[in-house]
C-alpha positions as CSV (number, residue, x, y, z in Angstrom):
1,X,23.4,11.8,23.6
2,X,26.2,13.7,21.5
3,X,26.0,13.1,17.6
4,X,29.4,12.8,16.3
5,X,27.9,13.3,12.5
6,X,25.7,16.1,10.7
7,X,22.3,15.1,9.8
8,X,21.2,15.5,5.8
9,X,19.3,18.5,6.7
10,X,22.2,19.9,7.7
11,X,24.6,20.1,4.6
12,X,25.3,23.5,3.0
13,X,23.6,22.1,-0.7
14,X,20.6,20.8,1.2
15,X,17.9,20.2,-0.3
16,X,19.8,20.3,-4.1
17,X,19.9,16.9,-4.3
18,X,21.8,15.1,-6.5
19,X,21.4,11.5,-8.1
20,X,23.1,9.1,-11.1
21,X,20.2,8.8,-13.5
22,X,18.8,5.1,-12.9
23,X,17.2,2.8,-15.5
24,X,13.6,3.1,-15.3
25,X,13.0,1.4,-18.8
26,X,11.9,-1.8,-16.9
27,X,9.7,0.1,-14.8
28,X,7.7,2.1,-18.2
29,X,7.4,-1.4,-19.7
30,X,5.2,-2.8,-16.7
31,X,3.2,0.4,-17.0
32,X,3.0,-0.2,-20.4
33,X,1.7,-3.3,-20.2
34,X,-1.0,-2.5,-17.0
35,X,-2.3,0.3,-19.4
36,X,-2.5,-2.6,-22.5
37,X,-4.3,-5.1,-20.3
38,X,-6.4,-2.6,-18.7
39,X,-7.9,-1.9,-21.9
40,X,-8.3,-5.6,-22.5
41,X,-10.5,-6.1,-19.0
42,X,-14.2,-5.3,-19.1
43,X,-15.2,-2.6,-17.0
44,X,-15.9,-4.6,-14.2
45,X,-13.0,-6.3,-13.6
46,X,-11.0,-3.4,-14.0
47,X,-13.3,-2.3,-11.4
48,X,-12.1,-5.1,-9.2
49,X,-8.7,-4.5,-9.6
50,X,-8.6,-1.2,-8.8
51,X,-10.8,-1.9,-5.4
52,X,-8.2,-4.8,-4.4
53,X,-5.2,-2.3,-5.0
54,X,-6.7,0.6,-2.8
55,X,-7.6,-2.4,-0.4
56,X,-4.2,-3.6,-0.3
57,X,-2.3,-0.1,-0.4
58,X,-5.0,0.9,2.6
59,X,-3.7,-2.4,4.8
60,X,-0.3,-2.2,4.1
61,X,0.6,1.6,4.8
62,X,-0.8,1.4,8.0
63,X,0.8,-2.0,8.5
64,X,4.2,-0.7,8.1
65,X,3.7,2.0,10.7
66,X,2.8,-1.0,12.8
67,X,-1.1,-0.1,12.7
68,X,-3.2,-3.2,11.7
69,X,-6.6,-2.5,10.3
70,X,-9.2,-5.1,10.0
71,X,-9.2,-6.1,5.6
72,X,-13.1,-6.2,5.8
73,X,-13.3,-2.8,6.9
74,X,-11.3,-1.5,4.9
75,X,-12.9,-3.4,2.2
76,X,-16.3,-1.5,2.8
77,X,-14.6,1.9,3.0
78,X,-13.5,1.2,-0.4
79,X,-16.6,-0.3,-1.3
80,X,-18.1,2.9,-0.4
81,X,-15.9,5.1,-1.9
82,X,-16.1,3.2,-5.2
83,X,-19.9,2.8,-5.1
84,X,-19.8,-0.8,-5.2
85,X,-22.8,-2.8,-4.3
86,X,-21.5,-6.3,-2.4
87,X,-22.3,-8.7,-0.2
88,X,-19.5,-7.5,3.0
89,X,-21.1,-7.9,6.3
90,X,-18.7,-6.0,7.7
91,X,-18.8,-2.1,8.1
92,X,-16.3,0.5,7.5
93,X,-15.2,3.2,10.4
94,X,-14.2,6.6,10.2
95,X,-10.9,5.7,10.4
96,X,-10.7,3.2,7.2
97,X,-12.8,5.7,5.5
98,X,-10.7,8.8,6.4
99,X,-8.1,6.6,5.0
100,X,-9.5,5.9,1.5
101,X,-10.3,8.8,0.7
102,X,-6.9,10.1,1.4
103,X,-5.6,7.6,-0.9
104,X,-7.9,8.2,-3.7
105,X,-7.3,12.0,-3.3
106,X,-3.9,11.0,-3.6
107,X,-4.4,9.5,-7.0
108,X,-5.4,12.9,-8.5
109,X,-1.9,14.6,-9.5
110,X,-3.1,16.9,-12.0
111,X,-4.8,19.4,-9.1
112,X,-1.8,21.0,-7.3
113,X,-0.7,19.6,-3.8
114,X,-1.0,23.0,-1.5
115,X,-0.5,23.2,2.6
116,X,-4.1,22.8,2.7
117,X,-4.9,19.7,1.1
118,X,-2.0,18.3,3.0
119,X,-3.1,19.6,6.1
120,X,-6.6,17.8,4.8
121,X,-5.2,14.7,4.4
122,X,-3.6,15.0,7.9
123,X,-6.8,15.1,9.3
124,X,-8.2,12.9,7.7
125,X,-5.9,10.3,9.3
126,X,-6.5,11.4,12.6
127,X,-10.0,12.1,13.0
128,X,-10.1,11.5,16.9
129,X,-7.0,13.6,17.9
130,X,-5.4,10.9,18.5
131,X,-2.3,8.8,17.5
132,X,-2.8,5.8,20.3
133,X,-3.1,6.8,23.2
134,X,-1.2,10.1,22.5
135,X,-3.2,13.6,21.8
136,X,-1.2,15.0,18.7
137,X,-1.7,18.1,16.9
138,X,-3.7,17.7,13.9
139,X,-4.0,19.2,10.6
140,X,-0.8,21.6,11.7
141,X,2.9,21.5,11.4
142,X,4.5,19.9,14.6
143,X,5.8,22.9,17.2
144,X,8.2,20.8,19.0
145,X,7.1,21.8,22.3
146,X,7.8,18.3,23.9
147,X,10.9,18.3,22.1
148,X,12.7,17.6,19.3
149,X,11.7,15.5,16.0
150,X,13.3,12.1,16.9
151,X,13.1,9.0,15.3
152,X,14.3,6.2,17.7
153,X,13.9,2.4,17.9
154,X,14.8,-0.2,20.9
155,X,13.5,-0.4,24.4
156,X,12.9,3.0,26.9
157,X,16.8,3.8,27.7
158,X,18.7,2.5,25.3
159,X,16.9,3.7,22.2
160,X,18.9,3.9,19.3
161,X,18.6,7.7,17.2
162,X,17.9,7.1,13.9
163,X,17.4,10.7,12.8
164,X,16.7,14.0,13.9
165,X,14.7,15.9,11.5
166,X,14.9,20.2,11.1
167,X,13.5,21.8,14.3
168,X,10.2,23.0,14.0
169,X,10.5,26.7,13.5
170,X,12.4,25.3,10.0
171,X,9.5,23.5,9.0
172,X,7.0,26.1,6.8
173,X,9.7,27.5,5.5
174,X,11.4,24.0,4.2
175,X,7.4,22.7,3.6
176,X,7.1,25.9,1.0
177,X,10.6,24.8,-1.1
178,X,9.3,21.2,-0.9
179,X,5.4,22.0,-2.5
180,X,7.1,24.7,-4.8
181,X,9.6,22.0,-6.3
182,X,6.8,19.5,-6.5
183,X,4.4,21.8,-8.0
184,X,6.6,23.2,-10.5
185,X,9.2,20.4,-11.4
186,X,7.9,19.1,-14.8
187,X,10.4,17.6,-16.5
188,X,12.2,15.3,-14.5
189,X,10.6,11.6,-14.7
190,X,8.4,10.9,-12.9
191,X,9.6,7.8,-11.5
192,X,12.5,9.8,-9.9
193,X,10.3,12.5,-9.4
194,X,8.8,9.8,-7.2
195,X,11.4,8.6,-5.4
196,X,12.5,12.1,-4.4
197,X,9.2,13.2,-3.0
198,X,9.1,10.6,-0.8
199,X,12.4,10.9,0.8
200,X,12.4,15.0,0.6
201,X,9.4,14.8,2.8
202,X,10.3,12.1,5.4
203,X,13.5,14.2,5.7
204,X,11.2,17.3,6.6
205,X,9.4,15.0,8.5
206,X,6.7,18.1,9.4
207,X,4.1,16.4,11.3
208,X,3.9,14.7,14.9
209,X,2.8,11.9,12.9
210,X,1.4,10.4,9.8
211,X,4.6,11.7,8.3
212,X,5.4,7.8,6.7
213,X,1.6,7.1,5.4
214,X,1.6,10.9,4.2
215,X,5.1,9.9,2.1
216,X,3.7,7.4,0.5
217,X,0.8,8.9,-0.7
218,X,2.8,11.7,-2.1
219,X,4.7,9.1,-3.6
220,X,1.4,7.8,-5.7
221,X,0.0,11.6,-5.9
222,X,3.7,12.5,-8.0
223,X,3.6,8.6,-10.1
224,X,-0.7,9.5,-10.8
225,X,0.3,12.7,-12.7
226,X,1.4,10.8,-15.8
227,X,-0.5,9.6,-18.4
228,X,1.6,6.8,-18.9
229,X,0.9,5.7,-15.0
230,X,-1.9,3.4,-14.3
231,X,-1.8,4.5,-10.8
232,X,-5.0,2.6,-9.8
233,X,-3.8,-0.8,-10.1
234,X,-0.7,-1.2,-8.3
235,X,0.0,-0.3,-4.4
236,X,3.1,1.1,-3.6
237,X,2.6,0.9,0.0
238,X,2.4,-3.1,-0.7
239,X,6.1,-3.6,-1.8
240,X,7.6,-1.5,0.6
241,X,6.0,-3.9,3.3
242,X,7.2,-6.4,1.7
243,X,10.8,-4.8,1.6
244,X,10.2,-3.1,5.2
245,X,14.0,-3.9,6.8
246,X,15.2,-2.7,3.6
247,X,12.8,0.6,3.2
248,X,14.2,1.4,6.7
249,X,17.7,0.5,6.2
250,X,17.6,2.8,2.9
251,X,16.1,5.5,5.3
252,X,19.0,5.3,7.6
253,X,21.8,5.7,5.3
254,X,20.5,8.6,3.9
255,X,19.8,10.8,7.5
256,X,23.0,10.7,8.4
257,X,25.4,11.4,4.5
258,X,27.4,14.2,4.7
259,X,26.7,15.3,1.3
260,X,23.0,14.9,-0.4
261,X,23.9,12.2,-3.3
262,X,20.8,10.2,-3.5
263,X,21.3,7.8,-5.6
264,X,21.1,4.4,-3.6
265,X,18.1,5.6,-2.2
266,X,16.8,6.2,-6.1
267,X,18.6,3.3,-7.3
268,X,16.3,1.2,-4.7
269,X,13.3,2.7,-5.1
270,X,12.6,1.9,-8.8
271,X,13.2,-1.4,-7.8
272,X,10.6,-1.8,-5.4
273,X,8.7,-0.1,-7.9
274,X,9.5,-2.6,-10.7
275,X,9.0,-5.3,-7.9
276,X,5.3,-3.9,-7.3
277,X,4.4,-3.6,-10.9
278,X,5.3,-7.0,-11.2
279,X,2.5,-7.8,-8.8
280,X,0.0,-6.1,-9.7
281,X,0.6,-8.2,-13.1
282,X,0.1,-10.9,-11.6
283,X,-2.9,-10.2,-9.8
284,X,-4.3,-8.9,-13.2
285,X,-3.8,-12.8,-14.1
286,X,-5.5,-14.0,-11.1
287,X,-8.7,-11.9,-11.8
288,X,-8.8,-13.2,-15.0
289,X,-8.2,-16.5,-14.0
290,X,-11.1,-16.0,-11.4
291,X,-13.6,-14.4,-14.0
292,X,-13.1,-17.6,-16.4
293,X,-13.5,-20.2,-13.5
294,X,-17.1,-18.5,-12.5
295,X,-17.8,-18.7,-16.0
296,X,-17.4,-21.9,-16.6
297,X,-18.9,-23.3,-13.4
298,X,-21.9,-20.5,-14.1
299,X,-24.4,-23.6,-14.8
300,X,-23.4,-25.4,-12.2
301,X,-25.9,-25.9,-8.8
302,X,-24.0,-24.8,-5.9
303,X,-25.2,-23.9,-2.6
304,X,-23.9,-20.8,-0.6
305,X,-21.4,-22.9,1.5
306,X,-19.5,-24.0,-1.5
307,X,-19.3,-20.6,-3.5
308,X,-17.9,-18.9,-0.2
309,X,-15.2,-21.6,0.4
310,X,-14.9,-21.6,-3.6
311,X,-14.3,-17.6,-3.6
312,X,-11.9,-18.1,-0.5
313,X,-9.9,-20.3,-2.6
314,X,-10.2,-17.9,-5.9
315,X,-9.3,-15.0,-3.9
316,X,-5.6,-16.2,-2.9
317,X,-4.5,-16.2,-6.1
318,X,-2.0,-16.4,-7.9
319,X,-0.6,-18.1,-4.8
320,X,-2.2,-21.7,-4.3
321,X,-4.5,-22.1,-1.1
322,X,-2.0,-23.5,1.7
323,X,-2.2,-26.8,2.2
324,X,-5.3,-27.1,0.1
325,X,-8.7,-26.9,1.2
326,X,-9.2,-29.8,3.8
327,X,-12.8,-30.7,5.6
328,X,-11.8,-28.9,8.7
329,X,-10.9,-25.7,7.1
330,X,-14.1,-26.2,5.0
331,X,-15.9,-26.6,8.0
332,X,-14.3,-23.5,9.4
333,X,-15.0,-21.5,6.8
334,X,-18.4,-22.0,6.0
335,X,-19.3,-22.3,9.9
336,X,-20.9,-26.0,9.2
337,X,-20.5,-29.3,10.6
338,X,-17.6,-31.7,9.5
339,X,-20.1,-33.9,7.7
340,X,-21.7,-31.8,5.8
341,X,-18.5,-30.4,5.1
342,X,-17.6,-33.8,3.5
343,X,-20.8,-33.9,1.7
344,X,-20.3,-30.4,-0.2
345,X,-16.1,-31.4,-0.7
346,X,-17.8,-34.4,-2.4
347,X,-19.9,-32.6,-4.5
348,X,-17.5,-30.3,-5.5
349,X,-15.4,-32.9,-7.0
350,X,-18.2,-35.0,-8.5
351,X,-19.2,-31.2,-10.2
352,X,-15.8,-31.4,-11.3
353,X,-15.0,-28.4,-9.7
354,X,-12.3,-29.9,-7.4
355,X,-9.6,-32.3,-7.6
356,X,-8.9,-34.7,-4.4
357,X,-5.2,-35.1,-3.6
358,X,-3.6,-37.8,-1.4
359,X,-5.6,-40.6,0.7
360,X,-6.9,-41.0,3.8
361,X,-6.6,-38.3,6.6
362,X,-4.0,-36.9,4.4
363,X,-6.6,-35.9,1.5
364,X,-7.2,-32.2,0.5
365,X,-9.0,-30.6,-2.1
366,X,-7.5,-27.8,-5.3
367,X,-9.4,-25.9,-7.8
368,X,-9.6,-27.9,-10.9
């Protein structure tokens, strides 16, 4: 298929970038206000925020590349990681704990980011070799032997080229500008410092895969190297899934400019960014709002049934459970019968510890 444009890579002021300076004063408030209420929490709730945004940032990277990881697992990887005793049945893998400690090493931008702790975290995403059912290489810079770096969507034969990225004998060379800049570059901000890394590295695009998770981390490693970032309580990765049409549609306008103005692509990043801050706030209120309803039901008798479907109810916050919590999905939940599901909903609300709404076979149960 003939291109009729130049890809990015390809301009003559590649990689000078250039960019209008974006507002980011939106964006150093929230920060401002996660370090304030950070100092507010008692260690362990800050504890607990911290594991729910590695949790989350976990799930959601790989779910953008399409990879869906199990939440429990990845809830005991971080567990583990963290050193946090809990109550999970469920056991990590390799593979979510590969991935947690990528991302935690990732939150440590004061040590320099060399070819070999890239390579590291490489690895570390691919334990097996594998990517699917595909043997990739790991831990090295892609060769192109089967061909060029393409990134294509649609069905076999009629795939659409989003981008072609350098061919591969480019690669070490563009990987040592790209480390040197982001080693070296102190003074630009860091959100935009950020947002740069990101994109300068999917445009490189130097590995036969991983390349998008790997973005995104760099994108956390560049934000973590500020003291003003609290890096460990929002997810990145998160927002982006949230945004992913857009995160991909930014991608493509980019590949394919004739010149290397970056600015929509900056411009939409500290967006996202403000977006995810924004989030993690409220999932700061949630915690809190969680910590204070234990507390004040902490003389209450309740049997195990009741505090897991309690906690299952607590833990979608700030959203409200959907549909409220009805006797079949209490039943469900804490793997009982329908009647004794009634009896324990009963309870609950005599305790004073839920409300009944509607009548009938319409009634269903919120958090008082």
């Amino acid at each position: 298929m003939k291109m009729n444009h130049q890809w990015i890579w390809q301009s003559k002021r590649w990689p000078d970038f250039t960019h209008k300076a974006p507002d980011t004063t939106l964006a150093y408030h929230h920060f401002g206000q996660l370090t304030m209420v950070e100092t507010l929490l008692s260690p362990l709730l800050t504890q607990e925020l911290v594991a729910l945004a590695l949790e989350d940032e976990a799930v959601a990277t790989s779910l953008i590349e399409g990879e869906v990881l199990q939440r429990s697992s990845v809830r005991a990887s971080v567990y583990r990681a963290l050193h946090i005793e809990g109550e999970e049945t469920a056991h990590s893998t390799v593979q979510t704990d590969a991935l947690i400690d990528v991302l935690l090493d990732a939150k440590n931008g004061l040590a320099p980011l060399t070819h070999e702790r890239l390579l590291g975290w490489h690895r570390a995403l691919f334990p097996t070799g594998q990517s699917g059912l595909r043997t990739i290489r790991v831990g090295m810079y892609r060769n192109d032997e089967k061909g060029e770096m393409k990134i294509v969507s649609g069905p076999w034969g009629r795939e659409k080229v989003h981008y072609i990225a350098p061919p591969a004998y480019l690669v070490e060379g563009e990987m040592n500008r790209f480390l040197l800049w982001l080693n070296t570059e102190k003074n630009l901000n860091v959100v935009i410092k950020s947002a740069v890394a990101h994109l300068w590295f999917l445009l490189i695009h130097p590995f036969d895969d991983g390349n998008g998770r790997l973005a995104r981390a760099i994108s956390d490693y560049v934000l973590s190297a500020s003291e003003k970032v609290p890096s460990t309580l929002f997810s990145v990765a998160s927002e982006i899934n949230n945004r992913r049409k857009e995160y991909y549609g930014e991608l493509d306008k980019v590949c394919v400019r004739g010149d290397v103005d970056i600015s929509a692509w900056i411009a939409w990043f500290v967006n996202m960014l403000c977006a995810a801050l924004d989030h993690a706030l409220g999932k700061i209120e949630a915690v809190k709002i969680k910590a204070l309803f234990w507390d004040k039901v902490r003389n209450v008798t309740i049997n195990e049934r009741q505090r897991k479907v309690i906690a299952k109810m607590l833990n979608r916050l700030p959203e409200p459970f959907e549909g409220g919590m009805r006797t079949a999905k209490y039943a469900a939940i804490a793997k009982t019968s329908k009647p004794t599901a009634t009896r324990d909903l009963n309870d609950l609300v005599q305790k004073g510890i839920l409300k009944s709404q509607g009548a009938g076979r319409g009634v269903y149960y919120t958090l008082t």
